[in-house]
N, CA, C and O of each residue as an XYZ file, in Angstrom:
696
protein
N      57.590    172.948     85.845
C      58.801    172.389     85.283
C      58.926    170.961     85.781
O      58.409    170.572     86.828
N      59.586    170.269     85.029
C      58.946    168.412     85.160
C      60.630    167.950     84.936
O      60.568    167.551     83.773
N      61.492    167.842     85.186
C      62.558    167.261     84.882
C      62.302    165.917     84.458
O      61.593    165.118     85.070
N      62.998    165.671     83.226
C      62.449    164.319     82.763
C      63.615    163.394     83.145
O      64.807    163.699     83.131
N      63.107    162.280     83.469
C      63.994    161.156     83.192
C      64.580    160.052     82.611
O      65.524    159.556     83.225
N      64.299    159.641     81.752
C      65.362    160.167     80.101
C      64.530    160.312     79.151
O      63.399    159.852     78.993
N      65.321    161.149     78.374
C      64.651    161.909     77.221
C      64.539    160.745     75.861
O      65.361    161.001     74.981
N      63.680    159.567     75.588
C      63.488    158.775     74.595
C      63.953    158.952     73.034
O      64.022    158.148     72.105
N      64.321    160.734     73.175
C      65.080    160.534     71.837
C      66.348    160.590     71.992
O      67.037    160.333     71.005
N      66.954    160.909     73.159
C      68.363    160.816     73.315
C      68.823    159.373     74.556
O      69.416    159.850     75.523
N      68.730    158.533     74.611
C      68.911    157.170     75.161
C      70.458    157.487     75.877
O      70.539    157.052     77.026
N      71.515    158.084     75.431
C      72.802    157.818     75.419
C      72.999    159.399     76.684
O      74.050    159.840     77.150
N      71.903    159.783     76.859
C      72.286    161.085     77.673
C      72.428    160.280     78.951
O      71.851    159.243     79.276
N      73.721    161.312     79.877
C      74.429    161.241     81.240
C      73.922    162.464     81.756
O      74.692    163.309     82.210
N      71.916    162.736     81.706
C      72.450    163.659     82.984
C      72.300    163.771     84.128
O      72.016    162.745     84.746
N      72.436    165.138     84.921
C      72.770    164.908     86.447
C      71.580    164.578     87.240
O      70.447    165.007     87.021
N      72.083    163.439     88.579
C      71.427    162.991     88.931
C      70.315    163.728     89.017
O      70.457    164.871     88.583
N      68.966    163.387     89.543
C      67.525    163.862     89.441
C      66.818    164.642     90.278
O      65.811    165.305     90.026
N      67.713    164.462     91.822
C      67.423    165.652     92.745
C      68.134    166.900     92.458
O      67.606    167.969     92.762
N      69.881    166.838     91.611
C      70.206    168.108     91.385
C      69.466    168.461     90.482
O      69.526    169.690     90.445
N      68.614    167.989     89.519
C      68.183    168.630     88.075
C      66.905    169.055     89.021
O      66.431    170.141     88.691
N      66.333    168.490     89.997
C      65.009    169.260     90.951
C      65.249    170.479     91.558
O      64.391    171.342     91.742
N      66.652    170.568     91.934
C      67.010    171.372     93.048
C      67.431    172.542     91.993
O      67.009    173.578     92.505
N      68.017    172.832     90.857
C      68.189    174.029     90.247
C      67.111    174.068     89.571
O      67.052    175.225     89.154
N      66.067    173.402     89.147
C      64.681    173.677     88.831
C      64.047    174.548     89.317
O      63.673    175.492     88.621
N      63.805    174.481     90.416
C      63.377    174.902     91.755
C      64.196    176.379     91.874
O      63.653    177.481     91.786
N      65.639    176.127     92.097
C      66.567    177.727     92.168
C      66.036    178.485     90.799
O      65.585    179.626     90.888
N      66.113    177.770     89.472
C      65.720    178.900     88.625
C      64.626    179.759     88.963
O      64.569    180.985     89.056
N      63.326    178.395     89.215
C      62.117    179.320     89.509
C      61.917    180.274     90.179
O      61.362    181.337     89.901
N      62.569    179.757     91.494
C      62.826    181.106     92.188
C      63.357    182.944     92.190
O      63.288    183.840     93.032
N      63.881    182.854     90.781
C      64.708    183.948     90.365
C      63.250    184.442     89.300
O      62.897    185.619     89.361
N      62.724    183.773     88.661
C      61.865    184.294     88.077
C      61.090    185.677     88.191
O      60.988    186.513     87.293
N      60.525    185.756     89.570
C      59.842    187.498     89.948
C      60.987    188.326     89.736
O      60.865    189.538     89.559
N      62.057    187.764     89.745
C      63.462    189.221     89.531
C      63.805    189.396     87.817
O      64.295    190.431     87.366
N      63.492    188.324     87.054
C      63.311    188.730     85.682
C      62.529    188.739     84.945
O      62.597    189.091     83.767
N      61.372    188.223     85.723
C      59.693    188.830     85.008
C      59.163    189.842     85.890
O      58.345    189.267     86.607
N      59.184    190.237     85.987
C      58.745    191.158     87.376
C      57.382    191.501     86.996
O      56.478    191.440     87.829
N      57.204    191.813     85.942
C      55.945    192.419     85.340
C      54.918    191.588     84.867
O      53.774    191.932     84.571
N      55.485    190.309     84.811
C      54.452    188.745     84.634
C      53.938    188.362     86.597
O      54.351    187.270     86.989
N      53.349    188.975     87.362
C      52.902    188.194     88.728
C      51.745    187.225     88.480
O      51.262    186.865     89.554
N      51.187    186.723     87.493
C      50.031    185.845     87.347
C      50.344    184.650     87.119
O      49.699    183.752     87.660
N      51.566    184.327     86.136
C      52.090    183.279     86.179
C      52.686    182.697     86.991
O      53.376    183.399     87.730
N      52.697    180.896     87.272
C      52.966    180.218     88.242
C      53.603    179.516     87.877
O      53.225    178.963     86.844
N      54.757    179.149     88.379
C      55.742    178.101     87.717
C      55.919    177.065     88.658
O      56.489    177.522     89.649
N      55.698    175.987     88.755
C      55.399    174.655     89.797
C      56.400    173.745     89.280
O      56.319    173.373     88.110
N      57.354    173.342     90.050
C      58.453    172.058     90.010
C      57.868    170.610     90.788
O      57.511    170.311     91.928
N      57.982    169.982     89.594
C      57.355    168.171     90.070
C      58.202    167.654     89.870
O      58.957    167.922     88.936
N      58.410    166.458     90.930
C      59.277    165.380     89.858
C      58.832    163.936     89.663
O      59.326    162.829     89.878
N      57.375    164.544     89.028
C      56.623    163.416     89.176
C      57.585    162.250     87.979
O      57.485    161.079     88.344
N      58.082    162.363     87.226
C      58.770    161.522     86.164
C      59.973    160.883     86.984
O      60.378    159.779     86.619
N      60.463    161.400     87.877
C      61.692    160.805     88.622
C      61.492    159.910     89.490
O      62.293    159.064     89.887
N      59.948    160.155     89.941
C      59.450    158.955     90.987
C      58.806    158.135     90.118
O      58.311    157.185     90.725
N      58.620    158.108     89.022
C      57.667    157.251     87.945
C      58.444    155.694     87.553
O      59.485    155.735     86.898
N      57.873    154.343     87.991
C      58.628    153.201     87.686
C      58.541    153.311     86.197
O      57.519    153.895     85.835
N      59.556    152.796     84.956
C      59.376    152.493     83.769
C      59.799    153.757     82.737
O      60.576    154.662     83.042
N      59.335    153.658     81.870
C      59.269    154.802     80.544
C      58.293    156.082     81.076
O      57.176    155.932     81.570
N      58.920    157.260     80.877
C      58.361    158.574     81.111
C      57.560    159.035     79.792
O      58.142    159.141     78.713
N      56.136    159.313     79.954
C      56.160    160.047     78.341
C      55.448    161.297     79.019
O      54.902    161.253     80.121
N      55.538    162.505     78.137
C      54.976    163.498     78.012
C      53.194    163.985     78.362
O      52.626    164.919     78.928
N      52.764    162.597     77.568
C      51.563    162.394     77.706
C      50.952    162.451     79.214
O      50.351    163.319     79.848
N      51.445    160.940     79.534
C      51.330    160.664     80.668
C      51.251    161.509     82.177
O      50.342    161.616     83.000
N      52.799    162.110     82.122
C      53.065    163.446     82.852
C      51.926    164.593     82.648
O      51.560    165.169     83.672
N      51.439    164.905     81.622
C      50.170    165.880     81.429
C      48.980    165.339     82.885
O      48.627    165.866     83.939
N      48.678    164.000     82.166
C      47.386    163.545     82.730
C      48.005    163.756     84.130
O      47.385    164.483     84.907
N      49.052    163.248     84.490
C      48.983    163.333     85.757
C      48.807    164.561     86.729
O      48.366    164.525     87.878
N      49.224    165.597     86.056
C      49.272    167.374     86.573
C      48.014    167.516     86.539
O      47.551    168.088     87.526
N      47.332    167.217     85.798
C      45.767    167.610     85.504
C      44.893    167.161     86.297
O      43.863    167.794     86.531
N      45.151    166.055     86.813
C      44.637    165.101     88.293
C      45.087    166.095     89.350
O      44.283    166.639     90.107
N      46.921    166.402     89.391
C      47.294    166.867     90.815
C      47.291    168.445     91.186
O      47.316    169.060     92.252
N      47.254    168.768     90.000
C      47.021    170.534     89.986
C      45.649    171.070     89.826
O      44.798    170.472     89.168
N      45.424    172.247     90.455
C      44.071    173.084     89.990
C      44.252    174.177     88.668
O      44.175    175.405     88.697
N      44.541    173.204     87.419
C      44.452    173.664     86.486
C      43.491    174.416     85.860
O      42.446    173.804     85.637
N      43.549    175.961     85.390
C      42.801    176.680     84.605
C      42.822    176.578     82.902
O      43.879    176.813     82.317
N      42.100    176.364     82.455
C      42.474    176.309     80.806
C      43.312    174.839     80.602
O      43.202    173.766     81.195
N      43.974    175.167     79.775
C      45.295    174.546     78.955
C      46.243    174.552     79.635
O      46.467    175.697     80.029
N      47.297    173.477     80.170
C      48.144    173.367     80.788
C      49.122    173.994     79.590
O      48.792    173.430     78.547
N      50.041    174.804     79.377
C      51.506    175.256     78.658
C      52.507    174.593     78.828
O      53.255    174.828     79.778
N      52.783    173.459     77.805
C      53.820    172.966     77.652
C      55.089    173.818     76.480
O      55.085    174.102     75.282
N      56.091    173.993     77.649
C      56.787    174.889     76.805
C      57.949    173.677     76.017
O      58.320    172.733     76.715
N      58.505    173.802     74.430
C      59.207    173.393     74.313
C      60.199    173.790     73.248
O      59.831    174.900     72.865
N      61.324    173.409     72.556
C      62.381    174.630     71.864
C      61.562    174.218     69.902
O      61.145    173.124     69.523
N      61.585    174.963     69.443
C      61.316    174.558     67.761
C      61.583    173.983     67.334
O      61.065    173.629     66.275
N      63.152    173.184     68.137
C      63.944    172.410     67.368
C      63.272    171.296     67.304
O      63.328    170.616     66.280
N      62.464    170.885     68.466
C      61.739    169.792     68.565
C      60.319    169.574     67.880
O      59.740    168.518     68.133
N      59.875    170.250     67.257
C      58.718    170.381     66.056
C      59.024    169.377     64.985
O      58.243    168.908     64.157
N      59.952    169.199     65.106
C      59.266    168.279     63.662
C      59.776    166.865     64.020
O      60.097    166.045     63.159
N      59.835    166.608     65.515
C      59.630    165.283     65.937
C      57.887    164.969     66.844
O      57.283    163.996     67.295
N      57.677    166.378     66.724
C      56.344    166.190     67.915
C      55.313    165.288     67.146
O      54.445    164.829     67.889
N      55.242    165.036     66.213
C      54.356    164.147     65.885
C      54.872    162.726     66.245
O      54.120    161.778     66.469
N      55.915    162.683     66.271
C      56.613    161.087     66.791
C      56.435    161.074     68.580
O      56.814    160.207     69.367
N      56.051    161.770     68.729
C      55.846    161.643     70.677
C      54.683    160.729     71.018
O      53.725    160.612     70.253
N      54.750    160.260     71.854
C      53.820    159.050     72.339
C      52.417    159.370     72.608
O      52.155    160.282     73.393
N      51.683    158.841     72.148
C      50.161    159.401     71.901
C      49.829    161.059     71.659
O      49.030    161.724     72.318
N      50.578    161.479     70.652
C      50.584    162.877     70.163
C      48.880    163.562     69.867
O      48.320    164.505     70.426
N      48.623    163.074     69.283
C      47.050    162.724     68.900
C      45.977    163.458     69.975
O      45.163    164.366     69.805
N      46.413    162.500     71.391
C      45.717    163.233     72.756
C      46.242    164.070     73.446
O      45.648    164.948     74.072
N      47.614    163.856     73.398
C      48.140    165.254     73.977
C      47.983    166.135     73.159
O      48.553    167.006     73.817
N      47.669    166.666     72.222
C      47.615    167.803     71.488
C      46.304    168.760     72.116
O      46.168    169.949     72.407
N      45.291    167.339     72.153
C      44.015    167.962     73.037
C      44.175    168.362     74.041
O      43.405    169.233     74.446
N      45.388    167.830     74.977
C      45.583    168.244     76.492
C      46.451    169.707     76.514
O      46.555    170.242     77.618
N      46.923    170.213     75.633
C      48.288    170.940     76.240
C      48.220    172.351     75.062
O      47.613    172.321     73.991
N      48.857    173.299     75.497
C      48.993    174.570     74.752
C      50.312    174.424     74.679
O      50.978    174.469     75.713
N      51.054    174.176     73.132
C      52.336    173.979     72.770
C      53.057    175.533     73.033
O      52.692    176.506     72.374
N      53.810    175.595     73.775
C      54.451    176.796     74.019
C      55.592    177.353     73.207
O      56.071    178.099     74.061
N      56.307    177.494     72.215
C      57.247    177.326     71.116
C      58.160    178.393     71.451
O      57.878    179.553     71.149
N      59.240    178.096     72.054
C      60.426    179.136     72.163
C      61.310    178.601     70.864
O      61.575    177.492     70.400
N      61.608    179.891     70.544
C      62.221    180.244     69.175
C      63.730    179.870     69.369
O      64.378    180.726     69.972
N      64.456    178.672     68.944
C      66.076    178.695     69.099
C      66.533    178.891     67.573
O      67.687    179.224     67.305
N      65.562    178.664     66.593
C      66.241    178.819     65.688
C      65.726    180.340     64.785
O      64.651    180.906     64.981
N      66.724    180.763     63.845
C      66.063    182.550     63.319
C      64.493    181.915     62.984
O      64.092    180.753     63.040
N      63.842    183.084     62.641
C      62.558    183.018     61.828
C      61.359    182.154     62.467
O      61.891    181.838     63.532
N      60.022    181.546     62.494
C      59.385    180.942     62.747
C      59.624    179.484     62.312
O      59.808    179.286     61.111
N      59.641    178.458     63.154
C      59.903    177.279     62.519
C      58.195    176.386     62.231
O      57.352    176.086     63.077
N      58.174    176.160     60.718
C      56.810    175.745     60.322
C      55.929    174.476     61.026
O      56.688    173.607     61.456
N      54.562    174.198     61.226
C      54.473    172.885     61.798
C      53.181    172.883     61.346
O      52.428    173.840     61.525
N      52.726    171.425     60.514
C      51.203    171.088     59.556
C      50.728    170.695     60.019
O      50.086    169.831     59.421
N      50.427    170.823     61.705
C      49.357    169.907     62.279
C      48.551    171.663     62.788
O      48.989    172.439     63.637
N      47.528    171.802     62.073
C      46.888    173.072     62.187
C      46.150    172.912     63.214
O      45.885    173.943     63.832
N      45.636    171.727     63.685
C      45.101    171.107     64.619
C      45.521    171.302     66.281
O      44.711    171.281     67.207
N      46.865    171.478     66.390
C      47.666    171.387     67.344
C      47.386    173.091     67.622
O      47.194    173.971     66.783
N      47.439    173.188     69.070
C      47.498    174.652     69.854
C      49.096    175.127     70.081
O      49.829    174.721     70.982
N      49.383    175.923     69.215
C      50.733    176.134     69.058
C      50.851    177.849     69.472
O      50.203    178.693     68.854
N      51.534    178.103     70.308
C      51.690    180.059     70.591
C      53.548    179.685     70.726
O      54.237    178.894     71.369
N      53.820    180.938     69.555
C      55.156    180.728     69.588
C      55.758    182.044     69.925
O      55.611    182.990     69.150
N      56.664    182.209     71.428
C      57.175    182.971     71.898
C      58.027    183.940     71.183
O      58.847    183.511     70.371
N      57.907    185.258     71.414
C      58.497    186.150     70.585
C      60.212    186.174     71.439
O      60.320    187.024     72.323
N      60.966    185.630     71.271
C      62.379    185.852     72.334
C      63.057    185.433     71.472
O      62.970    184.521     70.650
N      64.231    186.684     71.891
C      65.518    186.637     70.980
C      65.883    185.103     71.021
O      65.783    184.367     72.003
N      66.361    184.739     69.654
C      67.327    183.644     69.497
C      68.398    183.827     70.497
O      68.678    184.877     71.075
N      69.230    182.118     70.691
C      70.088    182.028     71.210
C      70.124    180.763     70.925
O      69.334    179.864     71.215
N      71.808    180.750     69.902
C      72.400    179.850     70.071
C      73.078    178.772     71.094
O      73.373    177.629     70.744
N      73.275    179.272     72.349
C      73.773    178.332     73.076
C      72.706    177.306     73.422
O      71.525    177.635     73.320
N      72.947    176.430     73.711
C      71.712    175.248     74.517
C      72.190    174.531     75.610
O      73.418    174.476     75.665
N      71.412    173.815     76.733
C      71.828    173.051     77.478
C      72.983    171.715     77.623
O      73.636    171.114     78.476
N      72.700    171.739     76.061
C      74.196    170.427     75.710
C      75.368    171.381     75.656
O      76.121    171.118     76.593
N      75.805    172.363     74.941
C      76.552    173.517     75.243
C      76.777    173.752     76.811
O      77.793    173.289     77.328
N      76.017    174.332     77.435
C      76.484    174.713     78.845
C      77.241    173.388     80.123
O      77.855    173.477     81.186
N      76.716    172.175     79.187
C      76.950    171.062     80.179
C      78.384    170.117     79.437
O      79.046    169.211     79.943
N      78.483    170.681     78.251
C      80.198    170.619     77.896
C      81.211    171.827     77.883
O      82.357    171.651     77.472
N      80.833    172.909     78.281
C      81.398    173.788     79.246
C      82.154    173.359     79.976
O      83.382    173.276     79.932
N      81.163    172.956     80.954
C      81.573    172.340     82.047
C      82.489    171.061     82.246
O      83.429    170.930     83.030
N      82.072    170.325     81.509
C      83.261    169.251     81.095
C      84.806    169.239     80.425
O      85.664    168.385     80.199
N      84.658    170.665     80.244
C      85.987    170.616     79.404
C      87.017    171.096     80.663
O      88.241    170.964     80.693
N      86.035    171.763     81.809
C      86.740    172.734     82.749
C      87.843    171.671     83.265
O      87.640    170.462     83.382
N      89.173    172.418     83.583
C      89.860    171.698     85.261
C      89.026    171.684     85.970
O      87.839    171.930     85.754
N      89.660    171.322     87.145
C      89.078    171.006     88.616
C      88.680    172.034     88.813
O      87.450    172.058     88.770
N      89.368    173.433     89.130
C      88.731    174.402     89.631
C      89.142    175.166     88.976
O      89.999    175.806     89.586
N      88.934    175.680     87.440
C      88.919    176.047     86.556
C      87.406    176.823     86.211
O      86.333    176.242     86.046
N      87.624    178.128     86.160
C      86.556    178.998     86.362
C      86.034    178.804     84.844
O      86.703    178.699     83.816
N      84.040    178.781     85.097
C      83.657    178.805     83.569
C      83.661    180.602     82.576
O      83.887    181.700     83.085
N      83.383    180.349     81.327
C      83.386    181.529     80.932
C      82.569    182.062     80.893
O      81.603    181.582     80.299
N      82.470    183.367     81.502
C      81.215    184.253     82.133
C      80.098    184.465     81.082
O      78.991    184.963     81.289
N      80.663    183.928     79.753
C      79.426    184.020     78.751
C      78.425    182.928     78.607
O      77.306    182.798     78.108
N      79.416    182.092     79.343
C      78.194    180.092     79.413
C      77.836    181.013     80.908
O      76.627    181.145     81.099
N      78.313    181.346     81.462
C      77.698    181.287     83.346
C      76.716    182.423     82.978
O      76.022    182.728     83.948
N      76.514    182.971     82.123
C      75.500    184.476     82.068
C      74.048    183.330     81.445
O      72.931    183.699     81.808
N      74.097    182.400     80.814
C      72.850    181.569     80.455
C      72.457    181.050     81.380
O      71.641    180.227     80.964
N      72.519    180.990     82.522
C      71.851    180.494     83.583
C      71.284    181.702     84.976
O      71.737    182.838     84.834
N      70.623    181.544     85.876
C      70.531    182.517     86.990
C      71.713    182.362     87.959
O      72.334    181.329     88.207
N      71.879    183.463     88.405
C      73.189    183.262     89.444
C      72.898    181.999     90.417
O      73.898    181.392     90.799
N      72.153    181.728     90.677
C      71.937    180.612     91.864
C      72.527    179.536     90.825
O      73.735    179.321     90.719
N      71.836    179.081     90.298
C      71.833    178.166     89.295
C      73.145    177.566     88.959
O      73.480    176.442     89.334
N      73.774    178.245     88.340
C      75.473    178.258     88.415
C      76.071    177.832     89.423
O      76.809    176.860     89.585
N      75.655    178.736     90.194
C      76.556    178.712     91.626
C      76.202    177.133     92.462
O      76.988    176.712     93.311
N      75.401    176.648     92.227
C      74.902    175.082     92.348
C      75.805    174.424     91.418
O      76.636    173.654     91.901
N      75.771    174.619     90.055
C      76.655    173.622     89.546
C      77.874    173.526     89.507
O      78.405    172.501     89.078
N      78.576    174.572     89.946
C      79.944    175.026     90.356
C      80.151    174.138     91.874
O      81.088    173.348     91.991
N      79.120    174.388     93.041
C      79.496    173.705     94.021
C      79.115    172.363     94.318
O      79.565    171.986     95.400
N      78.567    171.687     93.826
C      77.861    170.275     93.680
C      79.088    169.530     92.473
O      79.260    168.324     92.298
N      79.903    170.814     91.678
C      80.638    170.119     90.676
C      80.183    168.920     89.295
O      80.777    167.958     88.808
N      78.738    169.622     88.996
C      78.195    168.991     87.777
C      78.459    169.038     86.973
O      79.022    170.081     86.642
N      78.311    168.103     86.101
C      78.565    167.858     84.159
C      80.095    167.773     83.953
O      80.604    167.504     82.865
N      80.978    168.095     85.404
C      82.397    167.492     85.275
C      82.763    166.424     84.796
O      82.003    165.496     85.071
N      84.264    165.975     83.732
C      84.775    165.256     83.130
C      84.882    164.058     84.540
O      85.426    162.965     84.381
């Protein structure tokens, strides 16, 4: 997991500083063996190589660099939501990253979302839809009072740690 530092198609995003977005990175991962339990092969590694990076972050870039700093097997799995398919050809040297990376495709929207680059290594995750998203959970939070409890249906999209970090650090507050 790579926390980016800013996302080039959204310029106008406020989000939280870059050690909290490391530090619940990190807490999610940690919860992982308690809701995969039955996945032990997979490894989930938090960098923040993009947060220490002078200049523009791209995707690309961040690849090559894991591939240098990790003992990568295969195809590195870049996981990302469907919604973002039909900008991936607009990503910065798309062309070579396609060669570098196994597109990981979590499903946010119903049905399979289509993509014509047949070329591209695409495995698209079988998991229930869900409407909520991270812009959702982080105006949640903004709408709250001061100490104005969130609603247990935004706090159930995250791991208990997770929450419980942004509740006490007081993130994405107005």
């Amino acid at each position: 997991l790579v926390p980016v530092s800013q996302n080039h198609f959204k310029p106008d995003a406020d989000p939280a500083p870059g050690s909290d977005r490391v530090a619940m990175a990190n807490l999610a991962v940690e919860a992982y063996p308690e809701i995969y339990p039955d996945d032990p092969k997979l490894e989930f590694v938090v960098d923040d190589c993009e947060l220490r990076r002078e200049g523009p972050s791209y995707t690309y870039d961040t690849v090559r660099e894991l591939y240098l700093k990790y003992p990568i097997k295969g195809r590195l799995g870049l996981l990302l939501g469907d919604d973002l398919l039909s900008q991936l050809k607009r990503w910065h040297r798309y062309k070579e990253l396609k060669e570098l990376v196994r597109f990981i495709v979590i499903r946010r929207e119903g049905g399979v979302v289509a993509f014509d680059d047949v070329a591209a290594d695409l495995f698209y995750l079988d998991n229930p839809t869900v409407d909520e998203s991270s812009t959702i959970i982080r105006s949640a939070f903004k709408r709250l009072g001061s100490d104005e409890p969130l609603d247990p249906a935004i706090e159930n999209l995250m791991t208990p740690n997770v929450a419980s970090y942004v509740r006490i650090h007081r993130l994405y507050r107005a």
